[in-house]
C-alpha positions as CSV (number, residue, x, y, z in Angstrom):
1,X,25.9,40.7,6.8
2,X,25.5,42.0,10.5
3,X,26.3,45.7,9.9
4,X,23.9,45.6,6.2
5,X,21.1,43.7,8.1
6,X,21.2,46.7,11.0
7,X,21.4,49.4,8.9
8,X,18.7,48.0,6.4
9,X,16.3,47.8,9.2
10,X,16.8,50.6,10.5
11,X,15.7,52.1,6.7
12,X,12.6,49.8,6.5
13,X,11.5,48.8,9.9
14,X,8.2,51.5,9.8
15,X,7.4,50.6,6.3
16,X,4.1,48.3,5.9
17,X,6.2,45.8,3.8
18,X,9.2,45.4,6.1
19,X,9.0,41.6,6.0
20,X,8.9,41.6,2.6
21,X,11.8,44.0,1.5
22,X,13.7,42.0,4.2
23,X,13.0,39.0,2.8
24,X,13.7,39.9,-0.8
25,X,16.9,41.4,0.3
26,X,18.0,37.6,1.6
27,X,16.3,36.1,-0.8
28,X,19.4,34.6,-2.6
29,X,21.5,34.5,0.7
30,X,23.7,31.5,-0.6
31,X,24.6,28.4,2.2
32,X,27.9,29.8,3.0
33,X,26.5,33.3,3.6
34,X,23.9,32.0,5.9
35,X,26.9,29.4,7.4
36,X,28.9,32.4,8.3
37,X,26.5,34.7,10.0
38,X,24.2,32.1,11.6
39,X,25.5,32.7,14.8
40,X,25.4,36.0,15.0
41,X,21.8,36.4,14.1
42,X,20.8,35.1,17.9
43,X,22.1,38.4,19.5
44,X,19.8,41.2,19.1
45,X,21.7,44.5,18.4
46,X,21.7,46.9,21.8
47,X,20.7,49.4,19.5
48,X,16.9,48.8,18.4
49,X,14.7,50.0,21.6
50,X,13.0,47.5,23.7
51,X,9.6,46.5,21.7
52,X,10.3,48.4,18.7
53,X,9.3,47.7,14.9
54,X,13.1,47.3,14.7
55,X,13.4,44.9,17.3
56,X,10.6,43.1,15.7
57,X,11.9,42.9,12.1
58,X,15.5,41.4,13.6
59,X,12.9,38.4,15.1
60,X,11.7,38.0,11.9
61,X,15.5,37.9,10.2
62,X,16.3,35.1,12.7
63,X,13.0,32.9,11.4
64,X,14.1,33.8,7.7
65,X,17.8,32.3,8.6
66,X,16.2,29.6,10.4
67,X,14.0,28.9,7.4
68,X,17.0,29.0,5.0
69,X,18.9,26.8,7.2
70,X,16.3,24.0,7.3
71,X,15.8,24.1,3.5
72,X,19.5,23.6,2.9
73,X,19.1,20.6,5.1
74,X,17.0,19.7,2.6
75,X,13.4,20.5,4.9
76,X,11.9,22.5,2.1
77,X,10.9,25.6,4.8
78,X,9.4,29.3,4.9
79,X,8.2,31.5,7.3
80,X,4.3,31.7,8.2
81,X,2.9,35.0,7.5
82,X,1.7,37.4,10.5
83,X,-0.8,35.3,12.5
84,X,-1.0,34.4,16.6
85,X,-1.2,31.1,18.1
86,X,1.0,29.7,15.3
87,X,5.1,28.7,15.0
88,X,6.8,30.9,12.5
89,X,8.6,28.6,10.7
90,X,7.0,25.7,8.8
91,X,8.5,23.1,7.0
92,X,8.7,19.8,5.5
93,X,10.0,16.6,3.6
94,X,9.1,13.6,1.9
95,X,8.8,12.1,5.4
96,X,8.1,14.2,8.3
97,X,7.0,17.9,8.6
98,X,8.3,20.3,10.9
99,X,7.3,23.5,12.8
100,X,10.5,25.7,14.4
101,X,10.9,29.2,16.4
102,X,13.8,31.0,16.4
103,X,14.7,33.5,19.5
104,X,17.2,35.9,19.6
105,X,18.5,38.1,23.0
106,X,20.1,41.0,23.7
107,X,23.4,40.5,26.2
108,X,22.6,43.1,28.0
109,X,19.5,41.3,29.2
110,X,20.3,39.0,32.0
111,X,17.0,37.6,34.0
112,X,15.5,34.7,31.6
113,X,12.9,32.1,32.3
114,X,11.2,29.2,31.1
115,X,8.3,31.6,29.7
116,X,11.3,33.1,27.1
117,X,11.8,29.9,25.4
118,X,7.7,28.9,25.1
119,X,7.9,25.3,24.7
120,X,4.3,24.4,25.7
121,X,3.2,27.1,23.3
122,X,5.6,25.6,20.5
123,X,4.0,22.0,21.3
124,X,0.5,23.4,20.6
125,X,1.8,25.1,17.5
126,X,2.2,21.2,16.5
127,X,-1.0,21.2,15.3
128,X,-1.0,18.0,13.6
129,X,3.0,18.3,12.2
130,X,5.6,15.6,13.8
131,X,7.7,17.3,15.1
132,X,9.1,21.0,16.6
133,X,12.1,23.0,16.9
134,X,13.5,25.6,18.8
135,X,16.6,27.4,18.0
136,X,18.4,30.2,20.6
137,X,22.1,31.0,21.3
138,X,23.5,28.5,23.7
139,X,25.1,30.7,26.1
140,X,21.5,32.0,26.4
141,X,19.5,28.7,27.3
142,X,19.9,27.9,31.1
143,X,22.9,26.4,32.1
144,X,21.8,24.4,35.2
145,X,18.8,22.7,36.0
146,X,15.5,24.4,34.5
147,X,12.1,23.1,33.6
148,X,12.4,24.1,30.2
149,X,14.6,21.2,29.5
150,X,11.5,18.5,31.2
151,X,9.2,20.0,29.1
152,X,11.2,19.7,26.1
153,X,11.6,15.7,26.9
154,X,8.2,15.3,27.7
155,X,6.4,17.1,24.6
156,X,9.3,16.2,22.2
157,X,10.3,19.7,21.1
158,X,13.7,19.9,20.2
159,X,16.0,22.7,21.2
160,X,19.3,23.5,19.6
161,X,21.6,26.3,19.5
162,X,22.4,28.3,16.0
163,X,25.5,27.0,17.0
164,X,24.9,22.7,16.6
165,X,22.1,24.3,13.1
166,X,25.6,26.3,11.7
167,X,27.4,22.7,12.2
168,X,24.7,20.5,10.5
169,X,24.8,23.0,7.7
170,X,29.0,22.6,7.5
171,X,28.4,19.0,7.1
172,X,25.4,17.7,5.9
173,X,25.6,15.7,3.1
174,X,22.1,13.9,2.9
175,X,22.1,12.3,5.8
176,X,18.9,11.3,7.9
177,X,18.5,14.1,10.4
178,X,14.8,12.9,12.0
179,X,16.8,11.3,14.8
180,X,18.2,14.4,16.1
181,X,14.0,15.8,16.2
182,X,13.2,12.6,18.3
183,X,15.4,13.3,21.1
184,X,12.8,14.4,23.5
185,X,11.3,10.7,23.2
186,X,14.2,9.2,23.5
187,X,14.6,10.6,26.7
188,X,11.6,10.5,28.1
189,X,12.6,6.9,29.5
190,X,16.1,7.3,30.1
191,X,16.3,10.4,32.3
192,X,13.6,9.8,34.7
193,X,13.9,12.6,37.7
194,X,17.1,13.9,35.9
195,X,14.8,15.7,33.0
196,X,16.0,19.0,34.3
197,X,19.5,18.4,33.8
198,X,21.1,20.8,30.8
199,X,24.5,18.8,31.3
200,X,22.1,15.4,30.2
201,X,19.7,17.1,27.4
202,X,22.9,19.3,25.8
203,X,25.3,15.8,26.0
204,X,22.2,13.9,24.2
205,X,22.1,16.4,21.3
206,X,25.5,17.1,20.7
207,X,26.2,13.2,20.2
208,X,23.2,12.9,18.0
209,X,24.4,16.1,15.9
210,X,27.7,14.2,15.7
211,X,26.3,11.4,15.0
212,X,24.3,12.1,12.3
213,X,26.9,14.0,10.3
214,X,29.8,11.6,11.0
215,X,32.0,14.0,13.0
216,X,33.4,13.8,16.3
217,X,32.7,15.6,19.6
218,X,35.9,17.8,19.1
219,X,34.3,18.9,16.0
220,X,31.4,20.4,17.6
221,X,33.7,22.0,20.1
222,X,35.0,23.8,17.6
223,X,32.3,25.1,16.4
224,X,31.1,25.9,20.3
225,X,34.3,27.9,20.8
226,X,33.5,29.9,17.4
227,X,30.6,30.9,18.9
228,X,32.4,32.1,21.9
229,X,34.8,34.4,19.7
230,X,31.8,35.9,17.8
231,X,29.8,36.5,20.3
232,X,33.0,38.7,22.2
233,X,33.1,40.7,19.0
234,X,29.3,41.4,18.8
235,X,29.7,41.4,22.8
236,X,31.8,44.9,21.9
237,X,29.0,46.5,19.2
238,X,26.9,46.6,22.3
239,X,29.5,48.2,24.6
240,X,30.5,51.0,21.9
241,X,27.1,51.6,21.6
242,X,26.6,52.2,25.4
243,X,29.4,53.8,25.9
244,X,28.5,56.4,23.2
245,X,25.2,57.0,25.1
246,X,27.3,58.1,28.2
247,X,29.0,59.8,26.2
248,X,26.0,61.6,24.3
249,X,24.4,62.4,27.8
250,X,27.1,63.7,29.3
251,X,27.0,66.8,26.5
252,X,23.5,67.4,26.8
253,X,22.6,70.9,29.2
254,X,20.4,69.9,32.2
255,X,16.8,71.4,30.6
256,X,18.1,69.0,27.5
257,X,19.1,65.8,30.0
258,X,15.0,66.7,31.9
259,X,13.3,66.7,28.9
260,X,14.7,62.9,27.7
261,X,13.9,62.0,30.9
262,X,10.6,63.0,30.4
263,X,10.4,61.5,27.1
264,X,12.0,58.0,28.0
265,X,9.0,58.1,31.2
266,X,6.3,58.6,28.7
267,X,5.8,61.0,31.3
268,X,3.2,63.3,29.2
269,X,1.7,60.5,26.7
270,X,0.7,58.8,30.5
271,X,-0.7,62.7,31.0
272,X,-2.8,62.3,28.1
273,X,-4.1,58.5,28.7
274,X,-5.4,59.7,32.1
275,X,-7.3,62.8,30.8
276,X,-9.2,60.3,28.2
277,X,-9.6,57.9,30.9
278,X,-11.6,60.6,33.3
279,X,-13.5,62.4,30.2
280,X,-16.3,60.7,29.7
């Protein structure tokens, strides 16, 4: 699905019903499809440019996966159309209703903080719904102390990998998930100054995932080392990629290798912003 996803956005991506095509093109994605490339769907391909429509439309494949994922789960879900101050997924039961976010990374990107993740902003998105979800690969969420795990305690907003939502979708069979979105409360007495702790908040969701679905630890270990193989593999799309720019720039003539500089500077478009600035 990776490879079909790329090269379809890369086709559509500039089109003013990207979201759409894209989301007709999954539309009958089927549970072991979406079970099978969940994982992947967190690591943004090296080769869409930083902020580009591209890069965009992949964000948007993650919410449609995340959407797909929750309705299988039997949360009835769909993603909200193009608005701000809103989550991007929405959806809902006979008992609870939930709001989610899903975030994908490049690995070539190695500074994050709290601000990447938005948990306050996800709590606002509330709005009135119980509950709230987050969903990023887990080698990507900090792996030592970090607020973001505090302020997922203390405003109940759930965070899980795609790796514990590809679990849940192996082996759910009807079971009563809400537990697993009431984590944050439960731990908002039990933790006290240890709230920033990822070895605490990620041992409290695994064993309610577990739980829930009647495996075992070892199961979801598993499952965690999967995500470890796939992520090598799609780990080495990115360094082919890379390695084929060297390899491109090393051919080009030096008036060809100035004028990309130029380009990739915005050197002349910042020319141009300057004039319009002063003409008045």
């Amino acid at each position: 699905m990776r490879n079909d996803i790329i090269n379809l956005i890369f086709k559509i991506a500039k089109e003013k019903d990207a979201f759409n095509q894209l989301e007709q093109h999954l539309l009958n994605t089927s549970k072991q499809d979406l079970s099978e490339n969940l994982i992947e769907c967190g690591i943004l391909p090296e080769m869409f440019e930083h902020d580009s429509s591209e890069e965009k439309l992949w964000a948007k494949f993650s919410d449609i996966l995340l959407a797909k994922a929750l309705t299988f789960l039997d949360i009835e879900a769909h993603v909200l159309g193009a608005r701000g101050n809103s989550a991007d997924v929405f959806g809902k039961n006979d008992y609870y209703t939930i709001v989610g976010d899903a975030k994908t990374f490049r690995l070539s990107r190695t500074a994050k903080n709290q601000k990447d993740f938005k948990i306050s902003a996800l709590d606002s998105w509330k709005k009135g719904n119980n509950y709230a979800l987050l969903v990023a690969p887990l080698t990507q969420y900090p792996n030592k102390k970090s607020q973001i795990y505090a302020q997922a305690i203390d405003k109940n907003v759930t965070l899980l990998s795609y790796t514990h939502l590809n679990f849940l979708l192996d082996f759910y069979a009807y079971q009563d998930l809400e537990r697993i979105w009431q984590t944050g409360q439960r731990l908002q007495n039990n933790l006290g100054q240890n709230r920033e702790s990822s070895d605490l908040y990620w041992a409290a969701i695994d064993n309610m995932v577990v739980n829930c679905v009647g495996k075992t630890i070892q199961d979801l270990n598993h499952y965690k080392w999967l995500e470890t193989t796939k992520t090598k593999t799609v780990g080495q799309e990115g360094i082919d990629f890379w390695n084929d720019k060297i390899a491109y720039f090393n051919e080009l003539s030096k008036e060809e290798a100035i004028q990309l500089l130029i380009k990739s500077e915005k050197i002349e478009s910042k020319i141009r912003t300057i004039i319009k600035a002063i003409s008045i």
